[in-house]
C-alpha positions in Angstrom: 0.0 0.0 0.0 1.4 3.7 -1.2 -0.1 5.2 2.0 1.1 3.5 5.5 -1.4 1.6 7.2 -3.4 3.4 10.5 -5.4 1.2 12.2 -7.2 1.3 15.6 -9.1 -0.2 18.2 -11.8 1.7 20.0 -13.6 0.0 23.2 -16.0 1.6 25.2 -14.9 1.2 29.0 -18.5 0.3 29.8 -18.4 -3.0 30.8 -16.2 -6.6 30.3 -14.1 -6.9 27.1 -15.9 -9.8 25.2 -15.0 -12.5 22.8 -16.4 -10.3 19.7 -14.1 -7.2 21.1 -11.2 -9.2 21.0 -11.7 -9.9 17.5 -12.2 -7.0 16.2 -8.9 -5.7 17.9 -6.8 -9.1 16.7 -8.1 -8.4 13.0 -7.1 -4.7 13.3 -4.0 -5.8 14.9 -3.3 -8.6 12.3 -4.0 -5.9 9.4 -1.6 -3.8 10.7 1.1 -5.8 11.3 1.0 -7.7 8.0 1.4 -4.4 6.7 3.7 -2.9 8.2 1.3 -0.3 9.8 0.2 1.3 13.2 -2.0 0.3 15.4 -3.9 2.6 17.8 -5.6 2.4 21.1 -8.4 4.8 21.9 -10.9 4.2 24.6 -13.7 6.1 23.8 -15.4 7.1 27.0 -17.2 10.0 26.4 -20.5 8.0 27.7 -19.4 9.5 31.8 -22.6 7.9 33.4 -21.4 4.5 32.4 -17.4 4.5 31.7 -15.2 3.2 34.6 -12.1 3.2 35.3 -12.3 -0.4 36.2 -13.2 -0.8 32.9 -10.6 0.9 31.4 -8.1 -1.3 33.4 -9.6 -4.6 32.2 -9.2 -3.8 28.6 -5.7 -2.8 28.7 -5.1 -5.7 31.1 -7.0 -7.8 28.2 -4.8 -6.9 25.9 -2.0 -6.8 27.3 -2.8 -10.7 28.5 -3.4 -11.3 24.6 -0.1 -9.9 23.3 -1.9 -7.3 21.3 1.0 -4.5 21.6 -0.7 -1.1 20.6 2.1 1.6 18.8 0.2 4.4 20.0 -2.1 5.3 22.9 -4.3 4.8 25.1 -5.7 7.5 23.8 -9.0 8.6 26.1 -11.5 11.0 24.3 -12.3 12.7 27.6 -9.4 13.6 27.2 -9.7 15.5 23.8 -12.9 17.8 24.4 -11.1 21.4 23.5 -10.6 19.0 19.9 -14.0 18.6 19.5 -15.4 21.8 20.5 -13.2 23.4 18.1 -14.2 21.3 15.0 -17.9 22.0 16.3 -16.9 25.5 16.2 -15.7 25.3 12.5 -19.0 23.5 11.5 -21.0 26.4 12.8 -19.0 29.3 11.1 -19.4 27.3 7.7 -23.2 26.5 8.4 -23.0 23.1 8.4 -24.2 22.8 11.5 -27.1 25.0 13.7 -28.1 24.9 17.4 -31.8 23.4 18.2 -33.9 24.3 20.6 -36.7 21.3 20.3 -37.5 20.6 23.7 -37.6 16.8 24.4 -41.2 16.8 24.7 -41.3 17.9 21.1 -39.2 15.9 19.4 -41.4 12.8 21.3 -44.2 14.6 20.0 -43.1 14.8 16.2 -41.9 11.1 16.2 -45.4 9.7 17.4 -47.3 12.0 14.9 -44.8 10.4 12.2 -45.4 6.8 13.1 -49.1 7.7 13.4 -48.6 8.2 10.0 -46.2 5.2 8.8 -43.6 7.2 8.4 -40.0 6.9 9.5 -39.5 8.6 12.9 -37.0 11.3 12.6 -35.5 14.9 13.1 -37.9 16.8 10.5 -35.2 20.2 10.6 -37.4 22.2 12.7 -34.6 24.3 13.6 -32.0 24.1 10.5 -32.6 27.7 9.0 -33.8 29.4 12.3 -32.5 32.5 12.8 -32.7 33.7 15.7 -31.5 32.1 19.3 -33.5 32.6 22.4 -31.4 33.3 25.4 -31.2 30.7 28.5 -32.9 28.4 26.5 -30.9 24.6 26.5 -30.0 23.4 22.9 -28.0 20.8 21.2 -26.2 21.3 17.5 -26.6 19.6 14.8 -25.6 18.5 11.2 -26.5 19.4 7.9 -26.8 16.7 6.5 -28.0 16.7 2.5 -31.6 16.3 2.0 -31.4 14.7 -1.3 -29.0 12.5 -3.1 -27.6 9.3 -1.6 -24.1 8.2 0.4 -22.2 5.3 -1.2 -19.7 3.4 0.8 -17.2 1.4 -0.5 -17.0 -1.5 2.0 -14.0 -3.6 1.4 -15.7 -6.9 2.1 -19.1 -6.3 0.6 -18.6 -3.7 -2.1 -21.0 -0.5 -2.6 -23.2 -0.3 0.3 -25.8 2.9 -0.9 -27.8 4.9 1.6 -30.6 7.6 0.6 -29.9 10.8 2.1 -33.5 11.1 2.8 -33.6 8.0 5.4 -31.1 10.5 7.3 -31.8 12.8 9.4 -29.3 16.4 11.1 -27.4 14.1 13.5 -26.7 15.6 17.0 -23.0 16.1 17.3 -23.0 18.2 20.4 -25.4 17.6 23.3 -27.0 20.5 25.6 -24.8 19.9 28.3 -22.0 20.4 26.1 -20.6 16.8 25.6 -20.2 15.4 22.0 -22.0 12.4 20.7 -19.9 8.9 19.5 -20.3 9.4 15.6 -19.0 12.9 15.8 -16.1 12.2 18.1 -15.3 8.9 16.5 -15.1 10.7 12.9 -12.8 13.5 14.3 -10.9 11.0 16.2 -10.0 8.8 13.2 -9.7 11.9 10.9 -7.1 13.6 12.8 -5.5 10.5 14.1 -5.2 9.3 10.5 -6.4 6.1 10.5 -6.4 5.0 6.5 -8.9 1.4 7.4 -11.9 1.4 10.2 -12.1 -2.8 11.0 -15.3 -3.2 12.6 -18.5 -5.2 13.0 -20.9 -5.3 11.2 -23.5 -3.7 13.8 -21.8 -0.3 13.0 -22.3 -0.7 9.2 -25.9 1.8 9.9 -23.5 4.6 11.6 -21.2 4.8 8.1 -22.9 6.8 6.2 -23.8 9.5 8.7 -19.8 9.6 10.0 -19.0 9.7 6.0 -21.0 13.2 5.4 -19.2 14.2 8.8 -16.1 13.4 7.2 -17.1 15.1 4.2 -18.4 18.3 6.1 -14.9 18.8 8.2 -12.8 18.3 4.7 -11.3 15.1 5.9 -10.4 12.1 3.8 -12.8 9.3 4.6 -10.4 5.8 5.6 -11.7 2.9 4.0 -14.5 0.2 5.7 -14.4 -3.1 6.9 -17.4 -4.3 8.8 -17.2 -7.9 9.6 -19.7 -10.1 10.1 -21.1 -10.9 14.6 -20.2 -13.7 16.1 -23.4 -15.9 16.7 -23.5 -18.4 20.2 -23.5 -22.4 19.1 -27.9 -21.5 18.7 -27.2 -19.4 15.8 -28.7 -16.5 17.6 -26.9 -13.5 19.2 -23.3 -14.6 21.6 -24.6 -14.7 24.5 -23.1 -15.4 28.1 -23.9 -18.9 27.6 -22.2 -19.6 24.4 -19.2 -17.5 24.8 -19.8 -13.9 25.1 -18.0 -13.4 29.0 -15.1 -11.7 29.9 -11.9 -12.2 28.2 -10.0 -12.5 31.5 -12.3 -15.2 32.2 -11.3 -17.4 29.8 -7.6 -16.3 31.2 -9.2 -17.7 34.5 -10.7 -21.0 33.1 -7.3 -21.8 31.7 -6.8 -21.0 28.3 -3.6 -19.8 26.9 -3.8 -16.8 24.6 -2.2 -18.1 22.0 -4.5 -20.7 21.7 -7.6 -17.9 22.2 -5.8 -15.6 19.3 -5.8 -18.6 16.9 -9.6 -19.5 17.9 -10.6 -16.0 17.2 -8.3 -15.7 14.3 -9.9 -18.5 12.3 -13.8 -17.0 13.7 -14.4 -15.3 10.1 -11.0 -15.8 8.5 -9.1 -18.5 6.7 -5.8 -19.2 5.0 -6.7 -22.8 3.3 -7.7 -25.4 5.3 -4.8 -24.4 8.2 -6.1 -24.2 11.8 -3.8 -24.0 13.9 -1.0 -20.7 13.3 1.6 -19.6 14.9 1.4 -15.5 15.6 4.0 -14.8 12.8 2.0 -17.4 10.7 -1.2 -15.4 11.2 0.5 -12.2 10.4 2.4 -13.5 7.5 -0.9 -14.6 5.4 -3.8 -12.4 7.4 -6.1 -10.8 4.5 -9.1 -9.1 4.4 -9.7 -11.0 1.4 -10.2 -14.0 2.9 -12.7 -12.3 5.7 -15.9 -14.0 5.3 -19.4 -11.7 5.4 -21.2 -14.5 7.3 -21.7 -14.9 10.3 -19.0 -17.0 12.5 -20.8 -19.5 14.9 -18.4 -19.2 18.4 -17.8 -23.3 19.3 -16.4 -23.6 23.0 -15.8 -27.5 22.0 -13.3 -26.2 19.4 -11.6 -23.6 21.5 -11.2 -26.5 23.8 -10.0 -28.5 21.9 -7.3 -26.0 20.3 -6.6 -25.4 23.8 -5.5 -28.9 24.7 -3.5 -28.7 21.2 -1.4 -25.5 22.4 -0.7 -27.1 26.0 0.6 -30.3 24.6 3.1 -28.4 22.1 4.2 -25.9 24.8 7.3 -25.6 25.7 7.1 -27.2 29.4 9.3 -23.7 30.7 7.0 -21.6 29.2 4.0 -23.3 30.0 5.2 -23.2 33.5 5.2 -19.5 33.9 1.4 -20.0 32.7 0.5 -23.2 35.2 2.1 -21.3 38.2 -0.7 -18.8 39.3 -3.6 -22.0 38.7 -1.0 -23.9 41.1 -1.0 -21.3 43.7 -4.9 -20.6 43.6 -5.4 -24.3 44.3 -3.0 -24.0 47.2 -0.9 -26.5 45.9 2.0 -23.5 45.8 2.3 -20.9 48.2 2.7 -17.3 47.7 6.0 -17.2 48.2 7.3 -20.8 47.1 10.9 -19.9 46.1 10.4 -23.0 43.3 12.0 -21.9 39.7 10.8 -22.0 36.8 12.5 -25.3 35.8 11.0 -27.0 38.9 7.4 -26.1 38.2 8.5 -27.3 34.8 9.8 -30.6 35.7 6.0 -32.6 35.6 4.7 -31.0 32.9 5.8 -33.3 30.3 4.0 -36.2 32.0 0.9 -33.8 32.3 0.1 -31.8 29.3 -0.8 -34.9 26.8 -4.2 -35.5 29.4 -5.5 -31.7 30.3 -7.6 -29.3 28.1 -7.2 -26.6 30.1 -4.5 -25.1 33.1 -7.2 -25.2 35.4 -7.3 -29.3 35.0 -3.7 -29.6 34.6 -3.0 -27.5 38.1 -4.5 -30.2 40.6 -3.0 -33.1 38.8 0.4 -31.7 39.4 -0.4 -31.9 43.4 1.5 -35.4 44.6 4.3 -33.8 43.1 4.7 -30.6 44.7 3.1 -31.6 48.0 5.2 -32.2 51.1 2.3 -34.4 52.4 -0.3 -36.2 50.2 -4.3 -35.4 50.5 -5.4 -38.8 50.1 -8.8 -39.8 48.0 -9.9 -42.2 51.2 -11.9 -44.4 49.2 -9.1 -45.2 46.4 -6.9 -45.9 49.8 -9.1 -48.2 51.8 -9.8 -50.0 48.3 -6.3 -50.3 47.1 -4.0 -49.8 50.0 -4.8 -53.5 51.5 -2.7 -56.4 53.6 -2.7 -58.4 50.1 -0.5 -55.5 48.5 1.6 -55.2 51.2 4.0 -57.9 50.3 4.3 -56.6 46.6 4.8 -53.2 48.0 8.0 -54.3 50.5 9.5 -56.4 47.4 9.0 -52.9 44.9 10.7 -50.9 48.6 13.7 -53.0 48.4 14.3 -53.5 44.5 14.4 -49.5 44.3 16.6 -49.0 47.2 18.9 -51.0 45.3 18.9 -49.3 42.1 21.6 -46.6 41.4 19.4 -44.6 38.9 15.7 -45.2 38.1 14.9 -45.4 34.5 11.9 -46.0 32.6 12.9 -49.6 31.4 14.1 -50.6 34.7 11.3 -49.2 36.4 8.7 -51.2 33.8 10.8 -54.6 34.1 10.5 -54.4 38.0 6.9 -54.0 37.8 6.1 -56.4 35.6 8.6 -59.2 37.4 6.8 -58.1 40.5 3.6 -58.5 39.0 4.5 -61.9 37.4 5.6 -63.1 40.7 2.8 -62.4 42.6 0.7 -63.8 39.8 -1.3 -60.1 39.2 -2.3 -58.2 36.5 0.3 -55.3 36.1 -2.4 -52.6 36.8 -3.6 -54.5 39.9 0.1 -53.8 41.4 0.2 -50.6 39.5 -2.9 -48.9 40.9 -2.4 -49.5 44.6 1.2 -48.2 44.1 -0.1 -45.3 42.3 -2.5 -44.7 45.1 0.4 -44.6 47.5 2.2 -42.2 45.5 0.4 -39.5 44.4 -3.2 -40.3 47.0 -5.2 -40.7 43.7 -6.1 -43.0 40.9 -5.7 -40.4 38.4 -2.5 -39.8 37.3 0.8 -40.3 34.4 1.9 -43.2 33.8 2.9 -45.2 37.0 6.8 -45.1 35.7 6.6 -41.6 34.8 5.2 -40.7 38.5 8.1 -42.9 39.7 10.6 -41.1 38.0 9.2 -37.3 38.7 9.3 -38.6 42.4 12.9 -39.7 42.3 14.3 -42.1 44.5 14.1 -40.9 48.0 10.4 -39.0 47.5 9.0 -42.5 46.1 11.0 -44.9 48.7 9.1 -42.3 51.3 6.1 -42.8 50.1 6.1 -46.4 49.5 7.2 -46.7 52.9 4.4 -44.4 54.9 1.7 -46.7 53.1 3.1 -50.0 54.0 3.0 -48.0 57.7 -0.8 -47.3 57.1 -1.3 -50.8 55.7 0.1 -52.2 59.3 -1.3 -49.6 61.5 -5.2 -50.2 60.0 -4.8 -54.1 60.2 
């Protein structure tokens, strides 16, 4: 592209950042950085009664979380209000825009009377050639918008998109206690910010053409449109908090990795042949808003899921352990202030990652091995932990307290001799010994627990259940 690439991302700071937020930021983010461009942060809070602060914190802790670097910003339009009042200002002296005086009460009046009469409520121009201004009387300015004649956008997914002038009414760009409305700030915003593509959804395609005759009006270049298409819950209906539509920190909470949320979202209305699972540079390398699909994506938490589970078992264990340590530390399995490193926390991942979906299963699995003292499941110990394993137990006690190192083959023809001696299925002798081990019936494989143990953890263990075996009788 001649002209460098401007992009942005504009949330509102009035409530959660959702799944079909995030999108919209990763495709502007994508756009950008396949092409070299800028990406922008803006936080458009002008709405005071409802923007927080808390808000405002959870996006950039959102992104943040996501790996969606922004080159400039936040930007925050309450911020920029001597910016708007002067571009009001300039409308005014170049009468393209007039104060009204229509009382609320009037206004409701006119829109009943016109859907008494079938006709499409709106601003009729009471007050567009008024001359003269009543003093102490509250008013609001509007736009001039063209009374005949139609806008024609040139959206870059679904071609000329025309709108009748006529349908339009003189938008309020300046309320009566002074604050400006969001398709006034938003076209000054991306005018003087110079943002050459506006990525949206779809549900903003209806403000377009009003925000292009603002463009027009204040002599700026209109950037080119992309709306793309809502995310729909697994229903087909709206995203709703049921199929999807919560807080992105949540799924942060529930365990997902971000990578593995990026490539879900990713792939929610965009393809690069039948690939589905990218790597960020991947994504960035082949993203194209040619391959951006009008229909409507269907949001599938099976699929994330199972993306999920595909990320986690291709982690690198150390990085993947900087990720599993706050789940570990929630579930108390970790203290605050541990002192373990990274390469510790690390060290029973590999025997962990090939069974969870998500960090929240993986963290409680990891317990037998970072616990001092085991939390036994009492029913797996009263079934398994018996006088007729006792014997097999002692015989596994001595073998290993013989053994210079434990491997994986020794450790698997010790079982199974054991086993064969005793005349037992290998997972009768295996299960009891797991229970001992790690208090559960859930777990790696029995050598693998054996092995992430070592020698004098397992020979403890081992040992404090042939104790409980004796002591119950």
């Amino acid at each position: 592209m001649t002209t460098p690439v401007r992009v942005r991302f504009a949330p509102s700071p009035t409530g959660h950042l959702h799944i079909g937020g995030v999108r919209t930021a990763l495709f502007n983010w994508l756009f950008a950085r396949h092409h070299g461009g800028q990406f922008v942060l803006r936080i458009e809070d002008t709405d005071a009664s409802r923007s927080t602060e808390e808000s405002i914190d959870e996006i950039l802790a959102s992104m943040k979380w996501l790996g969606l670097d922004w080159d400039e910003g936040p930007f925050r339009q309450t911020e920029r209000q001597s910016i708007y009042k002067e571009k009001v200002d300039q409308l005014l002296r170049e009468d393209k825009a007039y104060p009204c005086f229509c009382t609320a009460e009037e206004l409701d009046r006119k829109r009943k009377e016109a859907q008494s009469k079938g006709l499409k409520p709106k601003y009729d121009g009471t007050c567009r050639n008024r001359s003269d201004k009543p003093e102490g009387v509250p008013f609001v300015t509007r736009f001039k918008a063209p009374l005949e004649g139609a806008v024609t956008i040139h959206d870059l997914l679904r071609g000329n998109v025309v709108f009748q002038n006529e349908e339009l009414d003189d938008l309020i760009i300046l309320r009566s206690d002074g604050t400006p409305t969001y398709n006034f700030v938003v076209v000054v915003d991306d005018g003087g910010m110079g943002i050459t593509h506006v990525i949206r959804g779809d549900d903003h395609l209806s403000n377009t053409p009003r925000q292009a005759l603002l463009y027009d009006g204040l002599g700026m270049p209109r950037p080119k449109f992309a709306h793309i298409s809502m995310i729909l819950g697994a229903d087909k209906t709206r995203l709703s908090k049921r199929h999807g539509a919560t807080s992105v920190l949540a799924y942060r909470d529930m365990g997902y990795l971000p990578d593995a949320l990026i490539n879900y979202l990713a792939r929610l209305g965009w393809s690069h042949g039948n690939q589905e699972i990218f790597t960020r540079q991947e994504m960035i390398q082949n993203f194209s808003l040619e391959n951006v699909t009008t229909s409507a994506a269907v949001f599938n938490p099976e699929k994330l899921k199972w993306l999920n589970q595909q990320y986690i078992q291709n982690a690198a264990p150390l990085d993947l352990a900087c990720q599993l340590e706050p789940f570990l530390i929630k579930e108390g399995i970790l203290s605050e202030n541990h002192g373990l490193s990274a390469e510790k926390i690390a060290k029973p991942i590999p025997s962990l990652n090939q069974r969870a979906e998500t960090l929240v299963e993986m963290a409680p699995k990891s317990t037998f091995y970072f616990k001092e003292k085991l939390e036994f499941d009492e029913k797996a110990r009263d079934k398994f932990l018996n006088a007729d394993i006792k014997p097999h137990i002692e015989k596994l006690i001595v073998a290993i307290n013989e053994m210079d190192n434990l491997e994986h083959d020794s450790m698997e023809k010790l079982f199974k001799q054991v086993a064969e001696e005793a005349k037992l299925k290998l997972g009768k002798l295996a299960q009891p010994v797991r229970v001992a081990l790690t208090g559960g019936t859930a777990s790696p494989g029995i050598y693998d627990v054996v092995l992430l143990l070592g020698k004098t953890t397992t020979l403890k263990r081992l040992t404090e259940s042939v104790d409980f075996i004796e002591k119950r009788g």
